[in-house]
N, C-alpha and C positions, 0 to 999 in steps of 0.2 A: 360386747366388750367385756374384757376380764373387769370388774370390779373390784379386786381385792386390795387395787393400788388407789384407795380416791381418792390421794390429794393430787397425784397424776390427773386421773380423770378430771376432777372438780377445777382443777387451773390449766395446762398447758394443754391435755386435751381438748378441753371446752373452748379453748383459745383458736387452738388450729380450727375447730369446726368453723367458730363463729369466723374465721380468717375468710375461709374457702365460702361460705357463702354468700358473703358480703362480698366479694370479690367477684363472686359469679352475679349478685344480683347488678353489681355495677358496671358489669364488663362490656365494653365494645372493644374488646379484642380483635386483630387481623392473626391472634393466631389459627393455623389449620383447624379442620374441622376434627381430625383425627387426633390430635392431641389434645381438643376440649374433651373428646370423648373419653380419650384415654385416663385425664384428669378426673373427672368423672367417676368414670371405673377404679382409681385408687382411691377418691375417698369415699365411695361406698364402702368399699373394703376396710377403709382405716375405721370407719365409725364403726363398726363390727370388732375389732379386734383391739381397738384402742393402743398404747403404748405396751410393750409384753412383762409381765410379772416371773415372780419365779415358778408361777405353776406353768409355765411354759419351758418344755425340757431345752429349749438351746439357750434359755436364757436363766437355768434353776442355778447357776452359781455367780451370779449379778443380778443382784437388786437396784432398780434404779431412782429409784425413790430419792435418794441421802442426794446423787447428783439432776434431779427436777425441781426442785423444792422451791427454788425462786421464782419470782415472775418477772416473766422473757418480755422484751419486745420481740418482735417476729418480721418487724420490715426493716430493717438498718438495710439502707446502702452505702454506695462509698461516694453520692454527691457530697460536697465542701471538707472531704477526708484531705489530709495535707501528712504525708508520711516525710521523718525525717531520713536522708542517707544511713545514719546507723539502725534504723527497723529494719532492713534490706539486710544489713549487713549482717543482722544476727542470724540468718537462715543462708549466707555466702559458704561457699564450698572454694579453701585456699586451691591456687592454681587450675581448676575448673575452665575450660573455655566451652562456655554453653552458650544457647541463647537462652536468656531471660526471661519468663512470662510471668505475670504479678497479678495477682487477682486480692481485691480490697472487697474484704465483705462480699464474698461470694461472687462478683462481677467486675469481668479479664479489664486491664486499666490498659490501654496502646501507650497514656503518655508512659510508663513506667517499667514497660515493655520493650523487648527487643524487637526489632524488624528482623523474621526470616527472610534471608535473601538467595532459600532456594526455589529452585522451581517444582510444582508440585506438590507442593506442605501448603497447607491451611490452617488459621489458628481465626477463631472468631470467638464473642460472647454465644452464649447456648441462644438469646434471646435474638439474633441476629442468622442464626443457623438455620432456623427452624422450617424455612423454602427449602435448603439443600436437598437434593434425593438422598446423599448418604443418611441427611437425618431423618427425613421421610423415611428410611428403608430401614434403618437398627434401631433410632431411638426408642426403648420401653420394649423390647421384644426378647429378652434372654432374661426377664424378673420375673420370679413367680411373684405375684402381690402378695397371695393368701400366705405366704408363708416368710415375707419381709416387713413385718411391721413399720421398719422407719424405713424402706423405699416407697412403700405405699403412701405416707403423708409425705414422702421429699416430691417422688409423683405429681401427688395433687397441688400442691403449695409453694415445687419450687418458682425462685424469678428468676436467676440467670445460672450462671458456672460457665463454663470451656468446650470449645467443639475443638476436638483438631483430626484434622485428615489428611492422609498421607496417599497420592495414589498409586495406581498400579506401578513398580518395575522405579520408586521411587526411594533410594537408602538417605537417607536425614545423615546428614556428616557430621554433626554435633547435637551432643543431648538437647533436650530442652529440658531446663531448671525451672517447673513450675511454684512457684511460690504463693503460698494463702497468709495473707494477711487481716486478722481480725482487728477491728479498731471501730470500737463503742463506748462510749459513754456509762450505758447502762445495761444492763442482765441481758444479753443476745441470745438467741436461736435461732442459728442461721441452717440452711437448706439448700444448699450451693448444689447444681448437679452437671455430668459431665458427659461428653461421650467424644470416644477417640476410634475411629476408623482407619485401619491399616490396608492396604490394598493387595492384589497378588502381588506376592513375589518384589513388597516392599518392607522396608525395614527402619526403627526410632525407638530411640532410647532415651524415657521421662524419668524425672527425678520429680520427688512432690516432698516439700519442708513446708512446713507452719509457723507463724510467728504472731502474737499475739501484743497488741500496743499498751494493753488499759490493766494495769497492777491491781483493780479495784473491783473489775465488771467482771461477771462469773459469766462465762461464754461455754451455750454447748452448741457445738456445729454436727448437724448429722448430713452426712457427706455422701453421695451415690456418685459412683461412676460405672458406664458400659464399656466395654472395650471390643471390636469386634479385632479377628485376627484373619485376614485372609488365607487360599492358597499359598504354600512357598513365605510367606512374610513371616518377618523377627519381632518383636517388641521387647526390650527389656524394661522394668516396671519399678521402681525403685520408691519405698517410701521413706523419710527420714523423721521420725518425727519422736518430736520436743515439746517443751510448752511450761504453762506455771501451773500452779495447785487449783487455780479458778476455770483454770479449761477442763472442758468434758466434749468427745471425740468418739462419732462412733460414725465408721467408715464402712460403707459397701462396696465391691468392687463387683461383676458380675464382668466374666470373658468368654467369648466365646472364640473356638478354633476351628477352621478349618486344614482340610488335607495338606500335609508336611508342614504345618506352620509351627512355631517355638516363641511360646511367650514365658521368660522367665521374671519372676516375683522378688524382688529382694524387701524385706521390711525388719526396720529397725527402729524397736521403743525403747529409749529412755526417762530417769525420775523427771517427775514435771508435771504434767495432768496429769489431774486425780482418776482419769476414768480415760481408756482405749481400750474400743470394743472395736475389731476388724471382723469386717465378713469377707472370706476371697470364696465366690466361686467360680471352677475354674470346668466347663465343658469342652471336651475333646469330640469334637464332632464330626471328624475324616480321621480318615488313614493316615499313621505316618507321625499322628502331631506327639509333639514334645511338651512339657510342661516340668518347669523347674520354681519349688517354691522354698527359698531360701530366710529364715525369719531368725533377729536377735530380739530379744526383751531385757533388758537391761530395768529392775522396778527399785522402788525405795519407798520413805514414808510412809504413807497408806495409800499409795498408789494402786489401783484394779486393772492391770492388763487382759483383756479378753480376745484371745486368738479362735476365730471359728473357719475351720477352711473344707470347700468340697468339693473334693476332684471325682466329675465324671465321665470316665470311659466309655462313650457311647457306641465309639467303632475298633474294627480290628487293627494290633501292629503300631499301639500307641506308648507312649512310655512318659511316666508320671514320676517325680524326685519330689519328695519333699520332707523337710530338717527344720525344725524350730529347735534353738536353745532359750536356755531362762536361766537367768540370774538373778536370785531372788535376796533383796536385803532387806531390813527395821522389820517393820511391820505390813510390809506390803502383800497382793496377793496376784497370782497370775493363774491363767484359766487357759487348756489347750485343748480343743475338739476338733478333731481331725474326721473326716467322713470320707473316705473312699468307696467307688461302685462302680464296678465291674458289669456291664450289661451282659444279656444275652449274647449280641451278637458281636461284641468284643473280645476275642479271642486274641491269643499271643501277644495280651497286655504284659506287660512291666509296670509294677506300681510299687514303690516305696517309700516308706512313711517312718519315721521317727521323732521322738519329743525327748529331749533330755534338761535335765534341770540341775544348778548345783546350788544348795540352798545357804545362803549366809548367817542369815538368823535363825533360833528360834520359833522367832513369830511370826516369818515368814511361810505363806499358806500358796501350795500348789494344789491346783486339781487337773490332773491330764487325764483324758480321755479320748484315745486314738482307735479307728475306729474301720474296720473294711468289711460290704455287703459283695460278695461276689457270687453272679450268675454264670458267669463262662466258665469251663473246666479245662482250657489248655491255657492257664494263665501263668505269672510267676509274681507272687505277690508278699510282700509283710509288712509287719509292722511293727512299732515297739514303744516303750517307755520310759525312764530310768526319773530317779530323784536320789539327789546324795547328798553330801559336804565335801569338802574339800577331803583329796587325797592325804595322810596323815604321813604317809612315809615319803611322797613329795615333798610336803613342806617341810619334813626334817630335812630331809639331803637339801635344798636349795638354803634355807635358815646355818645349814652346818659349813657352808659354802658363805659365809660371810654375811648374807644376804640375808636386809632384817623383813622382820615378816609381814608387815605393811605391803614392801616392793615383793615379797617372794610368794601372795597371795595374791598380788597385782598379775604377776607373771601368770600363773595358774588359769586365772581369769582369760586373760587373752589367750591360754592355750587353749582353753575350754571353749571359747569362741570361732577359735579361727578355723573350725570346720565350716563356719556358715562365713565368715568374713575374708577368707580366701577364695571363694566364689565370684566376692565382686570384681566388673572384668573390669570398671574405670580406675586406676589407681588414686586418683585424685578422692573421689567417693570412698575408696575404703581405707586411703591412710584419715578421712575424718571423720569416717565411721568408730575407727580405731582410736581419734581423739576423744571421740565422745564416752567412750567407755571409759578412758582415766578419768573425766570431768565427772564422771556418774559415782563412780566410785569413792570421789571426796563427799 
């Protein structure tokens, strides 16, 4: 384990260990045998590598220190949780008709849940999954450990999160609105993990908001999810997320693709917690796949947004899109590491990659770092950068047009966005995607 961080090591790491085996010494689990093992195998791993510092290059411009510092509980569930209708409400999406799925403290609630009334969707607790062949057959199998510091302790440590499974030649007529809601008392660290399974030549479209109850408890949730994508199947992937100063959020996503399949990513951070760190990795693993990753960051305060994403091309005749903007205000900072890779035997790829940023303040801090390793030579591939301020001769002609500059910097803002916000195909999701950017803005 890096040692450079001990007050990491010396409390929440020390915690998780003593967690994991206390829990093994007391277990008479009916879970599988392969998932003890696999637990197992992640926190070997974790106790090796511990929490990551900055001499760790994915992680050298986030220190996490300033958001560990407290001491977690590490078990909160949501028995005797009583949520009121306006928690719910702060994470509603106006005119949306979805169905509803509500996870308290990491573990899916039925009462506070919709019932899917199609045929062929499944939605269960991960702790209730864990017989299924689909989760027998994906769950833990597209993560490298050695190289995911907090999938490896969510691995060993977590207790529940979402299965959902969609089968073969099965299209979901309405999104599902997944919603996480934190609601503790006291200093949380929760470990929620997830895995959603798409079939051939099936097709579901998720949304994931966060909503947090307790103004007082400093909540960090490190969050995994797997996505496998079959043959022919769609997934659109939507994250919305919010929060207060006391939340800290670091998100993994790992997908895998098979031949002709299209999973696109939409992710949108605004001010709120102090800390979003996403990992998307995204493998193209057949012919044919598609891959659209669409990202707004909206930061303020001394907000840290960290975007880590990695597309790769493992087979021929694959096509890769992906656009993050940033809008950077106060004192905030945002962080963009793009990694594209090109295999050997991926030939007649299309990968394109861009990060653009327009800075508000200051003392607002970008670091982008966009990034392509390519092995094949019949590719068509770039990349790029940019960091600025606002347009000057813009905002004169719109300011000279009557328009005061409050509203005619507002404007700008949204033009600046809507390369990524006219992507989203729900209109419901993106006229309040679009609100939340005026709300950000105040």
């Amino acid at each position: 384990m890096d040692n450079s961080n001990t007050q990491i090591a010396n409390s929440l790491y020390g915690q998780c260990i003593a967690d994991f085996e206390l829990r093994a010494a007391e277990s008479n689990s009916t879970e599988p045998a392969e998932l003890t093992a696999l637990r197992e195998k992640a926190f070997q791993q974790f106790k090796i590598t511990g929490f990551p510092s900055t001499r760790v290059e994915d992680w050298k411009y986030t220190n996490l220190a300033p958001f560990l510092k407290e001491s977690f509980i590490t078990d909160a569930g949501s028995e005797g949780v009583s949520l009121r209708d306006e928690v719910l409400d702060q994470a509603a999406i106006p005119g949306l008709d979805a169905y509803r799925i509500v996870l308290v403290n990491g573990q899916y609630s039925p009462d506070l849940s919709d019932k899917i009334a199609e045929e062929g969707v499944y939605v269960f607790p991960m702790s209730a999954a864990v017989s299924r062949p689909a989760f027998k057959k994906h769950f833990g199998q597209y993560t490298d450990l050695a190289k995911t510091h907090f999938a490896a302790v969510n691995t060993a440590l977590f207790r529940d999160g979402l299965f959902i499974e969609v089968k073969n030649n099965i299209v979901v007529e309405k999104p599902l609105h997944v919603i996480h809601v934190t609601a503790a008392d006291d200093h949380t660290f929760l470990q929620p993990r997830h895995l959603m399974v798409v079939g051939i030549s099936a097709g579901i479209s998720v949304i994931e908001s966060f909503v947090t109850t307790n103004e007082q408890a400093a909540v960090f949730i490190n969050n995994v999810s797997e996505v496998f994508v079959a043959e022919n199947a769609q997934v659109q992937h939507y994250y919305i997320q919010t929060g207060r100063e006391l939340d800290r959020y670091v998100h993994h996503t790992e997908v895998f693709q098979q031949s002709n399949s299209i999973y696109n990513n939409y992710k949108a951070s605004f001010p709120g917690a102090s800390l979003l760190r996403n990992n998307l990795h995204i493998a193209l693993d057949g012919e044919n796949v598609e891959s659209h990753l669409y990202g707004l960051y909206l930061t303020g305060g001394r907000q840290l947004v960290d975007n880590h994403t990695v597309v790769d091309h493992r087979k021929p005749h694959c096509q890769s899109n992906e656009l993050y903007k940033g809008v950077l205000k106060d004192e905030s900072t945002g962080v963009f590491n793009g990694k594209v890779f090109v295999r050997e035997d991926a030939q007649k790829t299309n990968a394109f990659q861009q990060n653009n940023n327009l800075m508000l303040s200051r003392k607002a801090v970008i670091d982008s770092k966009p990034q392509l390793e390519i092995f094949a030579d019949d590719v068509k591939c770039s990349h790029g950068s940019t960091v600025g301020q606002f347009n000057a001769e813009a905002l004169f002609y719109l300011k000279s047009r009557g328009i005061g500059e409050e509203k005619a910097k507002a404007l700008l803002i949204h033009a600046f966005a809507y390369d990524v916000t006219e992507k989203i195909p729900i209109p419901e999701v993106q006229a309040h995607i679009n609100h939340l950017i005026e709300e950000g803005l105040k």
